[in-house]
N, C-alpha and C positions, 0 to 999 in steps of 0.2 A: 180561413183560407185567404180571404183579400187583405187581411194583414203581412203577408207573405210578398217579400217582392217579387217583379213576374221574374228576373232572373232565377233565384231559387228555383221557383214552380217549372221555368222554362228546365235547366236541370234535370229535374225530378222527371220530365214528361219524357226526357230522352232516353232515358232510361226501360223506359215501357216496349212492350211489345206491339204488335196491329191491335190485337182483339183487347188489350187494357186501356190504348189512345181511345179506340169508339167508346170503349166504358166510358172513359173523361170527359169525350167531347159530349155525350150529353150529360151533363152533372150539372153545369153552367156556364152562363157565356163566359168566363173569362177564361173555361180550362177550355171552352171550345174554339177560345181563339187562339189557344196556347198551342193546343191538341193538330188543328188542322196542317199547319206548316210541316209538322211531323208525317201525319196521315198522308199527304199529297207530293213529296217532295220526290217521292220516286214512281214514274209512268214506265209502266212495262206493256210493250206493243207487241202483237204478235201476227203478222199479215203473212204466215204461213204457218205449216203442219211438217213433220217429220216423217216420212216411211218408217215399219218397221223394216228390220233385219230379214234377209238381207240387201234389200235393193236399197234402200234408206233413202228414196228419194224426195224432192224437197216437194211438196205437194199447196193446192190452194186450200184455203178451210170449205169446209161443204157451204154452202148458201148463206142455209141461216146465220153462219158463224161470221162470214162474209157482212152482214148485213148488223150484227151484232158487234162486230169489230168498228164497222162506222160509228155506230150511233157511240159508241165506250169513247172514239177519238172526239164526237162532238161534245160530250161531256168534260172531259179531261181539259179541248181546247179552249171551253167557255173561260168570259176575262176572271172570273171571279178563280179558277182552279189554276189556270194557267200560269198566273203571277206566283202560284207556289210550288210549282215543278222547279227541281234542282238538276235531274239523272232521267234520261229518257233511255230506257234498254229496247233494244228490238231484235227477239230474236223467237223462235220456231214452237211452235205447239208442241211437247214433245209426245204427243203420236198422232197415229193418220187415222181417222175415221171416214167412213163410208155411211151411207146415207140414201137409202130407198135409189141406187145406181148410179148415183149423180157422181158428176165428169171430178174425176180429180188431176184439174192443169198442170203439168212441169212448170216449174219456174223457169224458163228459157231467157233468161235475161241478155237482152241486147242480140237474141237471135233475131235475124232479122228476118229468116228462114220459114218462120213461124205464122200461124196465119195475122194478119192484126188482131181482130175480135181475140185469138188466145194470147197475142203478147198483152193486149191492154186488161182481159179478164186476171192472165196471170199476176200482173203487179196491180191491181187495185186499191188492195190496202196499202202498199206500200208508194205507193204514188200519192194516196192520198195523206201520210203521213207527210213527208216531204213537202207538199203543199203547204198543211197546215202549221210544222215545226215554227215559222219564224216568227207565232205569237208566244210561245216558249221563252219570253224574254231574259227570264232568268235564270234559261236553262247554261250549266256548269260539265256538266258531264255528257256525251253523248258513248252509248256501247251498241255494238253493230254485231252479230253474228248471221252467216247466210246472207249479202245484198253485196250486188254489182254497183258498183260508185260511178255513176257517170257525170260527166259534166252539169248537168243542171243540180242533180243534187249536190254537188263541190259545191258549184257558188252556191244553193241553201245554207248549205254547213259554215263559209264564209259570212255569210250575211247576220249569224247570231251572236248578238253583242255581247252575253256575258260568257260564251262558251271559255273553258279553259282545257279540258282533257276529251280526247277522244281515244278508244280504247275498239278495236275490231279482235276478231282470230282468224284462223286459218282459213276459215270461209269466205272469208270476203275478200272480194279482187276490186281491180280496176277497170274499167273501161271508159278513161279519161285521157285527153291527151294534155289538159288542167295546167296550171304551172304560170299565166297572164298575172301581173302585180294586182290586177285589182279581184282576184282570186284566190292569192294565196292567204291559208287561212294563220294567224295566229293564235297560239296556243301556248299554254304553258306546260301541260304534259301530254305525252301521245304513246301510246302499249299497239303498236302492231304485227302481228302474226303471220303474215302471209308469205313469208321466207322467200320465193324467187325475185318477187319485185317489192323489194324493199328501198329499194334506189326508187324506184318509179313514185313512193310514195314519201319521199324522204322531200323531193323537191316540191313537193307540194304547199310546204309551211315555211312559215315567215321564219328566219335562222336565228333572227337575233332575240326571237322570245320565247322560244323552247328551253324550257331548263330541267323537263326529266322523259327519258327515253328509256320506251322497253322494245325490245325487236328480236326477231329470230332471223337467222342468216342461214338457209340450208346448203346444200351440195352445192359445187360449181365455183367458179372464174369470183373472185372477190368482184364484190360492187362497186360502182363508181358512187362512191356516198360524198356528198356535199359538207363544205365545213362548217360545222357549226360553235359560234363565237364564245354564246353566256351558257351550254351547255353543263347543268351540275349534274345530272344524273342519270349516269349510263345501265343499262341493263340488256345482255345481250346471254344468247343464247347458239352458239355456233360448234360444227365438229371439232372433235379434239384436235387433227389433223391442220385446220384452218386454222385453230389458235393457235397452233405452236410454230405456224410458218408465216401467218399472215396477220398477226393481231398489232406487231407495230406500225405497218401504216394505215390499220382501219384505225386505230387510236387518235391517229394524229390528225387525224378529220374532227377529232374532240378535245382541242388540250384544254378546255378549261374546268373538265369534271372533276368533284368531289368525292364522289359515290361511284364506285364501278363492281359490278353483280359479273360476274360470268357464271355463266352452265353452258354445260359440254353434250354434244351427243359422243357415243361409242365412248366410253372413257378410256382411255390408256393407261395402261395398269402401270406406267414407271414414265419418266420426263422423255420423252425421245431424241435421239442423237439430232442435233443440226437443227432442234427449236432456238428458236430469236425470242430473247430476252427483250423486253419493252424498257429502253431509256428512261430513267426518271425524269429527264426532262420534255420529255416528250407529252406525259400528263403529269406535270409539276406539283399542281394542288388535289393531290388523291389524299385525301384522308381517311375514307371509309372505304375497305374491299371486304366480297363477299366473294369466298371461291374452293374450289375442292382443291384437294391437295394433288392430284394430277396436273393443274395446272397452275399454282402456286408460284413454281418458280419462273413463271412468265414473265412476273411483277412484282415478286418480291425477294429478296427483303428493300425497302425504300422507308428512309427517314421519315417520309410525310406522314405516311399512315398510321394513325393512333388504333382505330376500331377493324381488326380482323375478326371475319365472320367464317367458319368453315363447314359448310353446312354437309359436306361429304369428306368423312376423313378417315386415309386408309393410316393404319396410327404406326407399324411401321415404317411405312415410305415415308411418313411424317417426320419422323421421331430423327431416320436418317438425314434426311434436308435439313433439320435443325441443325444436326450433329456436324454437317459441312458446309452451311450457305449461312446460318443463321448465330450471329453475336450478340452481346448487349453492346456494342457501338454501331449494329448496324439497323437498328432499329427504334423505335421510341412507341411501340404499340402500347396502351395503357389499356385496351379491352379487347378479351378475347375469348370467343366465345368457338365451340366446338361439336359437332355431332358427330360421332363414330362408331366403331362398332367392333370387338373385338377385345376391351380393356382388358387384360386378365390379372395387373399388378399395375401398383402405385408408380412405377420406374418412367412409365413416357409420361406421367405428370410431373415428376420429378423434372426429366427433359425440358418439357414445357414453360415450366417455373425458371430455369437459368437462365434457358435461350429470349426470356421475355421477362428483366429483372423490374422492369417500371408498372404492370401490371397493378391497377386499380381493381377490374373488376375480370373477374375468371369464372367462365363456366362452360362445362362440360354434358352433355346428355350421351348416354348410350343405347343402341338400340336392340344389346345385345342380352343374354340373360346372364342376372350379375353373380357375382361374386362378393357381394357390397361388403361383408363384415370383413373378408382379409384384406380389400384395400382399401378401409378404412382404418383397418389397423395399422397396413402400410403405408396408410400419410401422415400417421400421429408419427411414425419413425424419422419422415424427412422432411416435414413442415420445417423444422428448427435450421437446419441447412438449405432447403432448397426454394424455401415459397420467397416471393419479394415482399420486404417490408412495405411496400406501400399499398400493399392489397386492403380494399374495405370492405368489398363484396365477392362470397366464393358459391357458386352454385353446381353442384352436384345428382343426376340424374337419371336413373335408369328404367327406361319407356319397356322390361319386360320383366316378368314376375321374376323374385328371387331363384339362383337352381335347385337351395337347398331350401325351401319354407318355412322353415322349422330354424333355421339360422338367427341364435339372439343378437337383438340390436336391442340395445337398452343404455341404460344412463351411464354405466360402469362404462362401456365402449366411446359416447361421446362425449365423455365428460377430459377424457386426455387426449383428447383432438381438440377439441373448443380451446382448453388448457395454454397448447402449446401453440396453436394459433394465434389469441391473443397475445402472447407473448413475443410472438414474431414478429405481427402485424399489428402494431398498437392503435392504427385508425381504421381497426377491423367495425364495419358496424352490421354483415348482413352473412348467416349463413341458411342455408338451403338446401339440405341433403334427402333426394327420395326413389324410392322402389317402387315401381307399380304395384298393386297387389300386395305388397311387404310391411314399408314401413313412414316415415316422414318425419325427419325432426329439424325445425330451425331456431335460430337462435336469432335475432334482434337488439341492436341499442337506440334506444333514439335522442335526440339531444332532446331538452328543455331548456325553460330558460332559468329554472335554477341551476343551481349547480350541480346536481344531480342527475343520473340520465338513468330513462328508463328501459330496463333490461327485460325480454319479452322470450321466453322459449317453453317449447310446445316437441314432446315425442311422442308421436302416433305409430301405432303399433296393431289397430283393428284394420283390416282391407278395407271394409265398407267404409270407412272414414278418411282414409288416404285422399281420396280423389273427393271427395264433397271440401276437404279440409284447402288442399291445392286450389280448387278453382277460388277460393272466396279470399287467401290469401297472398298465392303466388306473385300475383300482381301488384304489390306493396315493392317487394322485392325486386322485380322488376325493375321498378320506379328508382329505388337506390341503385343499381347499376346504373339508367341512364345519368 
């Protein structure tokens, strides 16, 4: 074992679960020094309880819990543990317990209404977290669920030097009027949730060192959102209605992003009359989007982007968009990936393939129940005419049980698909073809460094083996796509 570098072992230890690190960490000092960074890297705080349903209200822990929640923080904040917290989560017990009658406080935060004794009992633990956060030196992460932000905890959350992301949801507000230069905090990623004041929380952080944003934008009057300069990565979440009328000037608060995520509430089942189209110049350097096809032609087609992600695709409306908006001069996407629902024939793969002729890596999941043997026989017919030759990686998917079970998929079926594939595609090196429940066959090249290259294929055909077979090697494949 101590012939082993600690990188290796470090490696090997990450790999582990909780209960196999404490295995390690007593084995010997050196896995226990390996073991611990792992063990401690994430503190989860809990300085309240949940209601059940239906009141669900947010409750304090009974006494003891109260009093055990201290002593877990004085441990956690000792120098020796502290220095290897990375993620400090805080968030709710998830249920309410009662306890020989004893008082169960609202969290009334920032009511001012409230007696003292109950506002200072009801934030206790959480006051006292806050206190103690800024020996968390090397904390990286902070997650918030359920807590009012007010001004002292802001400058807390400013004052931690390695901090880079902070992440809240729906639950958590403000009550800060925050926003002083030597308050605001810098960050490198920030995920928040609380859709009316999102503006409120935008101005909070330093602009010029955010580079990835996640945010929901609900109902109402567009935000007054701040511009931000080094901006890569946007992720937004807003009604269909507000993208298709208001998404290019919330855009342009952002031109320097790379990555742009949209999801929609209420989806619209077709583009609607009198949506604004977003300028390509307006986010110039977009190369990666991720978007349903509802709102697809928002923003595209546009040269920049190589990697379209569609992670909701109605494959008609799709199929029409290609057929009228989308060329091989008006785009250079070389990966695209697809979730839909509905396949019943090889023809909108077909679509797919022309309207996206530089296509490296292509894959498709459906969430529908397949049909897989007749359109697989339908892509052996128009592989030869319709796939791009530059394809290397083709992934193929369907997330429900075959209709017909008893449908053969066997070697005669892939073997003039593979066939004519490679033949289309001569730096074909990855396929990936599987049925839940059904079946699973891929195929592999790998280079070496003879001259020689190793050819790898595997057709699975027991159920119970499908999905054991998937998790240990999907992930290879994967890797050739990126």
């Amino acid at each position: 074992m101590s012939t082993l570098p600690p990188e290796i072992l470090d490696l090997i230890l990450s790999h582990l679960d909780r209960d196999s690190l404490l295995d390690a960490s007593v084995a010997s000092r050196l896995l226990r020094a390996i073991s611990l960074p792992f063990l401690f890297s994430r503190f989860v705080f809990r300085p309240y309880t949940v209601g059940q349903w239906p009141n669900n209200e947010y409750v304090l822990p009974v006494p003891h819990k109260v009093q055990l929640g201290l002593e877990r923080l004085r441990f956690w904040s000792s120098e020796r543990i502290a220095s290897l917290v990375r993620t400090c989560d805080v968030r709710p017990y998830p249920g309410l317990e009662q306890v020989n009658g004893s008082a169960n406080l609202p969290l009334n935060w920032g009511d001012q209404s409230a007696a003292p004794d109950v506002r200072m009992s009801s934030t206790v633990l959480l006051d006292a977290l806050f206190e103690t956060l800024p020996v968390f030196r090397g904390l990286t992460r902070l997650q918030l669920s359920t807590v009012q932000i007010d001004d002292t905890m802001l400058a807390t959350i400013s004052r931690l030097p390695s901090l880079e992301a902070l992440k809240t949801d729906s639950r958590v507000s403000l009550a800060t009027i925050g926003g002083s230069e030597d308050q605001l905090i810098a960050l490198f990623e920030l995920e928040i949730n609380p859709g009316l004041a999102v503006e409120n929380w935008l101005r909070l952080f330093k602009r010029d060192t955010l580079h990835k944003l996640t945010a929901t934008i609900l109902d109402g009057p567009l935000p007054t959102i701040p511009r931000f300069s080094n901006l890569q990565y946007l992720s937004l979440r807003l009604y269909s209605y507000m993208a298709h009328t208001q998404l290019p000037p919330l855009l342009a608060n952002f031109p320097t992003i790379e990555t742009l995520a949209l999801e929609e509430f209420n989806s619209l089942i077709h583009w609607a009359p009198g949506a604004v189209a977003v300028d390509p110049s307006i986010v110039p350097r977009l190369g990666t989007l991720r978007i349903s096809t509802y709102m697809l032609p928002l923003v595209f087609p546009r040269l920049s982007v190589r990697r379209l992600d569609i992670p909701v695709c109605a494959w008609a409306l799709f199929v029409e968009f290609l057929g009228s908006s989308v060329t091989p001069d008006t785009n250079a996407v070389t990966s695209l990936s697809i979730a839909g629902s509905g396949l019943a024939d090889a023809s909108p793969i077909a679509a797919v393939c022309k309207a996206f002729p530089h296509l490296v890596h292509l894959s498709i999941s459906e969430d529908a129940p397949a049909e897989a043997a007749e359109i697989l026989r339908g892509l052996s017919e128009i592989v030869s005419t319709a796939f791009p030759p530059s394809l290397q990686s083709l992934v193929l998917r369907w997330d429900e049980p075959p209709i017909h079970p008893l449908q053969t998929i066997d070697r005669a079926l892939m073997q003039p698909l593979l066939t004519v594939l490679r033949h289309r595609c001569p730096a074909l090196t990855s396929v990936w073809i599987e049925c839940e429940d059904g079946f699973l066959y891929r195929w592999r090249k790998r280079k070496t460094r003879t001259a020689l290259d190793i050819i790898v294929e595997d057709l699975i055909t027991d159920p119970e083996l499908v999905a054991e077979f998937g998790q240990r090697h999907h992930p290879e494949h994967t890797r050739d796509a990126d």
